[in-house]
Structures are given as structure tokens and as C-alpha cells.
C-alpha positions as CSV (number, residue, x, y, z in Angstrom):
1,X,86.3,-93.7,-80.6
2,X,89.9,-93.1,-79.2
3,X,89.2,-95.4,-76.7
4,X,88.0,-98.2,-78.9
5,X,91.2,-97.7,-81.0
6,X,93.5,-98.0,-77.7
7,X,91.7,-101.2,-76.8
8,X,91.6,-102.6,-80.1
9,X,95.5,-101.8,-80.5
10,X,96.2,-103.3,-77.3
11,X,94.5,-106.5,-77.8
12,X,96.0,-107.1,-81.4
13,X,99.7,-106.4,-79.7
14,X,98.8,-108.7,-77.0
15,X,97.3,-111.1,-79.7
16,X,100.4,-110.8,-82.1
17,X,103.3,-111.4,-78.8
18,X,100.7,-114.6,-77.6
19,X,101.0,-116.4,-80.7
20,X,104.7,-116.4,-81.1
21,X,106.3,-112.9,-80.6
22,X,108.6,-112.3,-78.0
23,X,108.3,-109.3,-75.9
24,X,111.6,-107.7,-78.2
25,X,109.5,-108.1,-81.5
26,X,106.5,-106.4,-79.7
27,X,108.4,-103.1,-78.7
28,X,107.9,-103.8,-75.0
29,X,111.7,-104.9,-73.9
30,X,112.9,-101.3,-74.2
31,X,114.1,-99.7,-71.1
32,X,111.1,-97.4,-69.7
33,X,113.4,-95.8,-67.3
34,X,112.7,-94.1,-63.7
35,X,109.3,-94.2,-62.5
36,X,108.9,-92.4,-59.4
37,X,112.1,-92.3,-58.1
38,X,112.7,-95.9,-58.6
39,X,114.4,-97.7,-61.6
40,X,111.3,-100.3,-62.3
41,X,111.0,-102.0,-65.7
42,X,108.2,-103.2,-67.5
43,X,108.3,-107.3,-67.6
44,X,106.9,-107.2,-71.1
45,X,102.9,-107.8,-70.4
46,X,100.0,-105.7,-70.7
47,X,96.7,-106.2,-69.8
48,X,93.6,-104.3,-71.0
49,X,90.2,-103.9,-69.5
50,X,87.9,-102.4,-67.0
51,X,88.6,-100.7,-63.9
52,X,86.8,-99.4,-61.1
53,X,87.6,-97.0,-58.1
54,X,86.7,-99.1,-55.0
55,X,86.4,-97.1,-51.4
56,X,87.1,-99.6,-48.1
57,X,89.0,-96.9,-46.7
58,X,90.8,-98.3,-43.0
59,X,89.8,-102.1,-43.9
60,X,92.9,-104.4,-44.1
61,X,93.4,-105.5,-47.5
62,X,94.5,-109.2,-48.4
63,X,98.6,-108.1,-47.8
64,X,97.5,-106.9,-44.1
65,X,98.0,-103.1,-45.0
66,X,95.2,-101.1,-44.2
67,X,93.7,-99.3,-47.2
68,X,94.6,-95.2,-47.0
69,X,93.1,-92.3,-49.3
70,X,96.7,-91.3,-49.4
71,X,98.8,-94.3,-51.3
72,X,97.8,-95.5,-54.8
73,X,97.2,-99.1,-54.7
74,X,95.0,-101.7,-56.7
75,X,93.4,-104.7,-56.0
76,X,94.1,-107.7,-58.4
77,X,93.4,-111.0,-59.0
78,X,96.7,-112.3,-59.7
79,X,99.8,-109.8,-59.5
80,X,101.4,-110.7,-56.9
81,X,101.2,-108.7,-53.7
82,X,103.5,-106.2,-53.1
83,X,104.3,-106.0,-56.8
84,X,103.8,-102.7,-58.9
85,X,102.0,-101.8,-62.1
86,X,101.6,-99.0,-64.5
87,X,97.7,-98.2,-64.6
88,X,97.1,-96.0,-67.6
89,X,94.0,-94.4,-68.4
90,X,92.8,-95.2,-72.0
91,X,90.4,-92.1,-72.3
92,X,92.8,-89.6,-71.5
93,X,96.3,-91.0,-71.6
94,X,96.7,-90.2,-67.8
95,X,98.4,-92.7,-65.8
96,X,99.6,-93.8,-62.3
97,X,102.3,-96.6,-61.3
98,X,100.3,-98.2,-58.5
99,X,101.4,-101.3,-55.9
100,X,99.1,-104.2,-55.7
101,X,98.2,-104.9,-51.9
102,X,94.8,-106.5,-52.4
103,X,93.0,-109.1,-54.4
104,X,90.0,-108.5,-56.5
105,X,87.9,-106.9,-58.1
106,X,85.1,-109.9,-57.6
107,X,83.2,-108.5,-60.6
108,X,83.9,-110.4,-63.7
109,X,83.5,-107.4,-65.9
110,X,86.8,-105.5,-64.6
111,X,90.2,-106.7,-64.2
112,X,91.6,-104.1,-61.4
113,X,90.0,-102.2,-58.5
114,X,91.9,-98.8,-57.7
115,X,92.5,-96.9,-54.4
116,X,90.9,-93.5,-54.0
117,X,94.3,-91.7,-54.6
118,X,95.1,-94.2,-57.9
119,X,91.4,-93.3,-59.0
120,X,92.1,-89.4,-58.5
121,X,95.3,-89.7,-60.4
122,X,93.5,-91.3,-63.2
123,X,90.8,-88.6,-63.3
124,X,88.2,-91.4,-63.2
125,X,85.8,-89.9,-61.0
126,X,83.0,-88.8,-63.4
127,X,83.2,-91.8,-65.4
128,X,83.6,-94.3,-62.2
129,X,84.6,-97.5,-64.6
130,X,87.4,-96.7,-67.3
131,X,89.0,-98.9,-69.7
132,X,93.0,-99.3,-68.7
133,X,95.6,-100.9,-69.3
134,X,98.1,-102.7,-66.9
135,X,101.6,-102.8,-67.1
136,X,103.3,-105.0,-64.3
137,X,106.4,-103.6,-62.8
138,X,109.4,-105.2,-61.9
139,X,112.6,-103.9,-60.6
């Protein structure tokens, strides 16, 4: 149920900025302050969907880095490379900021493919696909 109501809120926000709002009006051009150390701020989009934990552990991914149990990265389709994004966990709350250094997933049903470490931080292990949503980063 709590998950239904996160998605469903998401969606009508997203729904209410695309038809005219600007990101002041929908709450999102307050300052979000220090995320790990660094002073990154959201760039006023969210996206909500699937995600799933992928594991090509020490194959390159499409930026040339090779893919470590020890960083928290995500594959997406269209972030750009080398970017970051807030990844948050719509079952529990739980969330990770993550840098995009792959492209993907190649499933239609999901929007973002997490590192092993990303996954971990998201307690997603049981569940293997969660509902998320995305918040791209920018400095």
C-alpha cells in the first residue's frame, strides 16, 4: 500500500510540473544541501519506476570503467555518463546517491539497473526489483 501511494504521489507531481509548473511551484528548487561530502543539487526532475540489481562485476561498462562490488553506480538509459542521481527506495525510504557509468537496463519494464554496492544500500536484495525513484544530480 505505501508503495502504491509513493508511486502514485510521484507520478501526479511529475504530472502537475509537466503540464505547466515550474520546478519552484512543485517544491523541488529548494536547496537539498551536502550529499556525501559534495555540494550536489537536485536539477528539479524525478523519475519513478522499476529497478533491478544487475551483477557484471569486472566487465567495462559503456563510460570504460570497469564495474566493482565496491562503488555504487547505475546503469541508465539516458543520464548522462558520469552524472549522479539520488536512487531512493520506495518500500522503505532507504536511499543512495549513485553515479551513472553505464547504459541500460535493456528491459522495458525498469528504468535503472544498480551496482551490487547501490543494491545493498537500498536493501533490495530479497525483493531483487523495487519501485524507485530517481533524482538526477547536478553540481
Amino acid at each position: 500500500m505505501r508503495r502504491l501511494i509513493g508511486i502514485s504521489l510521484a507520478s501526479l507531481i511529475t504530472f502537475a510540473c509537466a503540464i505547466g509548473w515550474g520546478a519552484a511551484q512543485c517544491g523541488w528548487a529548494a536547496d537539498h544541501g551536502s550529499v556525501r561530502g559534495g555540494n550536489m543539487r537536485s536539477t528539479g526532475t524525478s523519475l519513478v519506476g522499476k529497478a533491478a540489481r544487475y551483477n557484471r562485476v569486472g566487465k567495462r561498462t559503456a563510460s570504460g570503467e570497469i564495474l566493482d562490488t565496491v562503488t555504487a553506480t547505475a546503469a541508465h538509459r539516458s543520464l548522462p555518463l558520469a552524472s549522479h542521481a539520488k536512487v531512493t527506495n520506495l518500500d522503505n525510504g532507504r536511499s543512495v546517491v549513485v553515479k551513472i557509468n553505464d547504459r541500460g537496463p535493456y528491459a522495458r519494464a525498469r528504468i535503472l539497473d544498480l551496482s551490487p554496492r547501490a543494491a545493498d544500500a537500498l536493501d533490495m536484495k530479497r525483493a531483487g526489483v523495487v519501485a524507485v525513484a530517481v533524482e538526477p544530480l547536478g553540481n
